[in-house]
mmCIF file of the C-alpha atoms, coordinates in Angstrom:
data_MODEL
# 
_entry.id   MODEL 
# 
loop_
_atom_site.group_PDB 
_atom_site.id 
_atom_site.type_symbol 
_atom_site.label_atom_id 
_atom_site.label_alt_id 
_atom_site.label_comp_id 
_atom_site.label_asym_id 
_atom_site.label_entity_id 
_atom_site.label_seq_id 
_atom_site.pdbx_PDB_ins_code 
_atom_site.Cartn_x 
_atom_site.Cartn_y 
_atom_site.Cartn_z 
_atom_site.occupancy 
_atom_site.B_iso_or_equiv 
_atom_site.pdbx_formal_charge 
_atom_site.auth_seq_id 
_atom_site.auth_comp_id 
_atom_site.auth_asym_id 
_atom_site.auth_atom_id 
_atom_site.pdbx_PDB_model_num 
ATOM 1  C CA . UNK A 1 1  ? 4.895   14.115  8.443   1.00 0.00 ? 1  UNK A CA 1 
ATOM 2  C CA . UNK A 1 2  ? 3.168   11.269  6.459   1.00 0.00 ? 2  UNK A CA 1 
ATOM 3  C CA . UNK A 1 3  ? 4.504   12.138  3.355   1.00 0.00 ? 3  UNK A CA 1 
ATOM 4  C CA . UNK A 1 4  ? 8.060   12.133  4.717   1.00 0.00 ? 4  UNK A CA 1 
ATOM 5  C CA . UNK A 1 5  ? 7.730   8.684   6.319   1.00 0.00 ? 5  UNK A CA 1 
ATOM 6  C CA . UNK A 1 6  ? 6.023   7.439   3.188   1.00 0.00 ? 6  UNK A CA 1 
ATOM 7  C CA . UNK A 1 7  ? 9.365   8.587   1.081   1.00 0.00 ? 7  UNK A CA 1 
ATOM 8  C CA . UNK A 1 8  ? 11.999  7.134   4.048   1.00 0.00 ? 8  UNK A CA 1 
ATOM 9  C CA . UNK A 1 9  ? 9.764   3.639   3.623   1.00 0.00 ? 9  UNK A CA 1 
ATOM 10 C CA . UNK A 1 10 ? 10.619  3.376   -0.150  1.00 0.00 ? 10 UNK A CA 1 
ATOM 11 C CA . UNK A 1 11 ? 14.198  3.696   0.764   1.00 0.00 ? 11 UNK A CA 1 
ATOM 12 C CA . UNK A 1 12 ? 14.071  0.747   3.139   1.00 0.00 ? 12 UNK A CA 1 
ATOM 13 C CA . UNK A 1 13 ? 11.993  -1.196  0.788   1.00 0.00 ? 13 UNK A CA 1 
ATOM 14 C CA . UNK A 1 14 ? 14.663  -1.005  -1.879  1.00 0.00 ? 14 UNK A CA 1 
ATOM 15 C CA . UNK A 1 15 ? 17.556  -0.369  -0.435  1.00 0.00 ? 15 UNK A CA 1 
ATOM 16 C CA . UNK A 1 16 ? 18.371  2.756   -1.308  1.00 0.00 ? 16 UNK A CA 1 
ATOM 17 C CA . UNK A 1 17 ? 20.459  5.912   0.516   1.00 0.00 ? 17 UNK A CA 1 
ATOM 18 C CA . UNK A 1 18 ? 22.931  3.685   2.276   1.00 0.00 ? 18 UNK A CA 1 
ATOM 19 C CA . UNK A 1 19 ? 19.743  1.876   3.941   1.00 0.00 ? 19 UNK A CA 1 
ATOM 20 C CA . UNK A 1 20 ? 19.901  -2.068  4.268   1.00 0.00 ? 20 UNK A CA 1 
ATOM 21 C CA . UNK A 1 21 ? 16.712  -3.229  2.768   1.00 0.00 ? 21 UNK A CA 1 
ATOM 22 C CA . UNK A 1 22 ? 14.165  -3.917  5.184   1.00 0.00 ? 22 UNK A CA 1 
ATOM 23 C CA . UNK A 1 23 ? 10.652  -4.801  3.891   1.00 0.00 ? 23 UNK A CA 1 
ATOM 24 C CA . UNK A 1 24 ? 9.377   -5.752  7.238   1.00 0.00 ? 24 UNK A CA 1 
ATOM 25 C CA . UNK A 1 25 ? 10.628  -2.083  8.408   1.00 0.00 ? 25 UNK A CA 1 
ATOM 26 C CA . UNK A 1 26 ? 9.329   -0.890  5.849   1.00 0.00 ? 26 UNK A CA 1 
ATOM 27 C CA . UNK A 1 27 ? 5.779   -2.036  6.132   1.00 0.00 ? 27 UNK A CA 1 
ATOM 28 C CA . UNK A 1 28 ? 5.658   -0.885  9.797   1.00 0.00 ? 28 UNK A CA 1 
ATOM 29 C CA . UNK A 1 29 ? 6.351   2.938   8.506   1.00 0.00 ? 29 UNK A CA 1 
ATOM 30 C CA . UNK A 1 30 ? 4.243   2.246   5.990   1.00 0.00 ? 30 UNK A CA 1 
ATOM 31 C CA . UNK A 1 31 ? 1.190   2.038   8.794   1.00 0.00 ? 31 UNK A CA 1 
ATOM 32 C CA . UNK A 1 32 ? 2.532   4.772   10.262  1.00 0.00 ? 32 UNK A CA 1 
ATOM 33 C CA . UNK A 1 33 ? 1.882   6.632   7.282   1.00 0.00 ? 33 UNK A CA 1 
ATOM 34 C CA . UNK A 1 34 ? -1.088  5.495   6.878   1.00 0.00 ? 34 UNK A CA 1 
ATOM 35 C CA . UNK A 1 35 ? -2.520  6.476   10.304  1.00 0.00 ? 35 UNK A CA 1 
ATOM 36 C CA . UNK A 1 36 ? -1.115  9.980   9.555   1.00 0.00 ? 36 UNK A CA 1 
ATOM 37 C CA . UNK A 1 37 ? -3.213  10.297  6.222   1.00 0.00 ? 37 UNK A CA 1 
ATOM 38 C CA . UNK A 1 38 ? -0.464  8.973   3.312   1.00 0.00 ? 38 UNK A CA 1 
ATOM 39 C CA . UNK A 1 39 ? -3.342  8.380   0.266   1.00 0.00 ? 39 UNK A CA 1 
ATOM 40 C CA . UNK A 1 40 ? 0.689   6.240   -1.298  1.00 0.00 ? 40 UNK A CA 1 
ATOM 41 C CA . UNK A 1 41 ? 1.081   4.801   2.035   1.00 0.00 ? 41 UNK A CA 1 
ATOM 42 C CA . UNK A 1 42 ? -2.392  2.758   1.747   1.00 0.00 ? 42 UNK A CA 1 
ATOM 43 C CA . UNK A 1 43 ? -2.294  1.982   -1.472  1.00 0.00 ? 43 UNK A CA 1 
ATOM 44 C CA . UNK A 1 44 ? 1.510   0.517   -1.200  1.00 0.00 ? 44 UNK A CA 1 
ATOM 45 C CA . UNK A 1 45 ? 0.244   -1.415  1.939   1.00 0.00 ? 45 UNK A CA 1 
ATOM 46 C CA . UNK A 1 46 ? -2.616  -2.685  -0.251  1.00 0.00 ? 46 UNK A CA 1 
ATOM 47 C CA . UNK A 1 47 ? -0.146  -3.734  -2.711  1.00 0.00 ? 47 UNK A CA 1 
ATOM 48 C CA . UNK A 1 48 ? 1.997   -5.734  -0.357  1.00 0.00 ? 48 UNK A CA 1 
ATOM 49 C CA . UNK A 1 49 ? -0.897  -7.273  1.287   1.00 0.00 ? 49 UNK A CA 1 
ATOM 50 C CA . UNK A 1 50 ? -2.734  -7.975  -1.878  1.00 0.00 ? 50 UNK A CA 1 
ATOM 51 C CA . UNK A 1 51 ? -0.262  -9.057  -4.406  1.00 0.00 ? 51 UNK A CA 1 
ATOM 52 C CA . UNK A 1 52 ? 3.441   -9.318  -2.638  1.00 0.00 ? 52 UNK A CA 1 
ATOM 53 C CA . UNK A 1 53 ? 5.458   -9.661  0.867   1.00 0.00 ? 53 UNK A CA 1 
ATOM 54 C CA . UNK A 1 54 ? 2.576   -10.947 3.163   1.00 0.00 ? 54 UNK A CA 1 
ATOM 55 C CA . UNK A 1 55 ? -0.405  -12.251 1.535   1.00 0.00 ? 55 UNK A CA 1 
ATOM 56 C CA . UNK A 1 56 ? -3.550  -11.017 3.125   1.00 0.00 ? 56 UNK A CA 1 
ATOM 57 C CA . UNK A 1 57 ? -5.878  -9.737  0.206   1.00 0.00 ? 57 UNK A CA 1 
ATOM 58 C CA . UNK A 1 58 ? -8.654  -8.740  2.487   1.00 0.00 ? 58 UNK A CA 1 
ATOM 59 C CA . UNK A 1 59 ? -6.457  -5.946  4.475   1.00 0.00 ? 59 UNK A CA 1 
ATOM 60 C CA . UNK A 1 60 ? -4.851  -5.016  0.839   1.00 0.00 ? 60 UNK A CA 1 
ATOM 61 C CA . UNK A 1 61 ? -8.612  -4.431  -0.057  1.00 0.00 ? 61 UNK A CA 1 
ATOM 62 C CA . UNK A 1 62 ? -8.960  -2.663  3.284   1.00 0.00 ? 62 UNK A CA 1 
ATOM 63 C CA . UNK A 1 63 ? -6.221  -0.222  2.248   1.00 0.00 ? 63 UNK A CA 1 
ATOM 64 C CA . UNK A 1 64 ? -7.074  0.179   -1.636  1.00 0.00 ? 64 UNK A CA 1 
ATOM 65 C CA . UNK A 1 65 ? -10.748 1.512   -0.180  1.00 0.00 ? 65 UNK A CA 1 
ATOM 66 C CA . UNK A 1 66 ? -9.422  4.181   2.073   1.00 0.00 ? 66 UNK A CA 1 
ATOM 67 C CA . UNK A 1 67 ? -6.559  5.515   -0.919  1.00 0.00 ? 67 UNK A CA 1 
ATOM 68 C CA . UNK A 1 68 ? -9.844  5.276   -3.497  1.00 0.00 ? 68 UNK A CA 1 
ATOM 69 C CA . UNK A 1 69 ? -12.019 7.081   -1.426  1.00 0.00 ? 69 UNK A CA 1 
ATOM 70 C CA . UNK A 1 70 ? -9.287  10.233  -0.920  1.00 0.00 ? 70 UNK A CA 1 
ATOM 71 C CA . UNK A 1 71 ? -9.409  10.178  -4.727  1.00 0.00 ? 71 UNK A CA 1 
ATOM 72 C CA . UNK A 1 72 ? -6.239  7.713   -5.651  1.00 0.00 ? 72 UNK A CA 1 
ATOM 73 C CA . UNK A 1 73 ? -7.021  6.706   -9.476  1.00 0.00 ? 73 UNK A CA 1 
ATOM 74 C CA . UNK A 1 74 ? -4.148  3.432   -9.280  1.00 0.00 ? 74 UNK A CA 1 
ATOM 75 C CA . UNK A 1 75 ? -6.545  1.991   -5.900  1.00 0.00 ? 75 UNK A CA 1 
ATOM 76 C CA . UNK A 1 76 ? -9.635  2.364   -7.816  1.00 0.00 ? 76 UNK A CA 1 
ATOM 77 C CA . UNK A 1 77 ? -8.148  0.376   -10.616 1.00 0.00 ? 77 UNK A CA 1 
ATOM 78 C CA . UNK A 1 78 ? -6.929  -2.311  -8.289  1.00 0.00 ? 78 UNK A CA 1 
ATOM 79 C CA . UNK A 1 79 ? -10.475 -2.651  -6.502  1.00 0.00 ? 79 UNK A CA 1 
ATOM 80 C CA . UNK A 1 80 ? -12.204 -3.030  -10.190 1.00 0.00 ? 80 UNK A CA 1 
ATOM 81 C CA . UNK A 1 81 ? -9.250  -6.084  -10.837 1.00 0.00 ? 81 UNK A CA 1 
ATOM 82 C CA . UNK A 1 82 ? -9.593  -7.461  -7.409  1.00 0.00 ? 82 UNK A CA 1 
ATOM 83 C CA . UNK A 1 83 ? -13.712 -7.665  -7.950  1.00 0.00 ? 83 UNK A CA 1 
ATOM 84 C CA . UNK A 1 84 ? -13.073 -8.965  -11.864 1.00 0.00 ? 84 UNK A CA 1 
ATOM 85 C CA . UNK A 1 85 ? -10.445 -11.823 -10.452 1.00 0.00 ? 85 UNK A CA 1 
ATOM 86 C CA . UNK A 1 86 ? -13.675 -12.625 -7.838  1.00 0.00 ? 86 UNK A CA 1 
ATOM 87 C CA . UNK A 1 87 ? -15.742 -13.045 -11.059 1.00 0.00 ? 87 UNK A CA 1 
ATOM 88 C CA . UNK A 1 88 ? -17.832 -9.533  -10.470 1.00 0.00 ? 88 UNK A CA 1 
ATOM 89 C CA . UNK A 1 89 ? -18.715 -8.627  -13.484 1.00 0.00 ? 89 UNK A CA 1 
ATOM 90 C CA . UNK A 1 90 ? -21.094 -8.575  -16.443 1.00 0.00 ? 90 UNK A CA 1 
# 
């Protein structure tokens, strides 16, 4: 269940329920989610890829699209800043 994994990753990524935080555990269930169809999964992968743990903007991007395009408001916001930072606009 996507949605399951997604909540046991945020758990490992803080530390939380008796769980030792483990961000690079928690990133791999994060892309597990993701495969399964988690719209939180991609964008919280796009956020660590973009902006935090392992800096690789072009895969946050990748995950940002596929949340935005299954309707996630926060992903579409993050592509518009993305393209502003990249000087697309008018």
């Amino acid at each position: 269940d996507a949605e399951a994994i997604n909540h046991l990753v945020g758990q490992y990524y803080k530390g939380y329920l008796g769980l030792a935080k483990d961000v690079p555990r928690a990133i791999e269930l994060w892309k597990e989610a993701a495969e399964l169809g988690s719209v939180e999964a991609h964008y919280n992968l796009g956020f660590n890829y973009g902006d935090s743990v392992e800096e690789d903007k072009p895969r946050g991007i990748h995950h940002w699209e596929q949340a935005a395009m299954k309707g996630h408001a926060e992903s579409r916001h993050n592509l518009g800043h993305a393209e502003h930072q990249k000087g697309n606009y008018q």
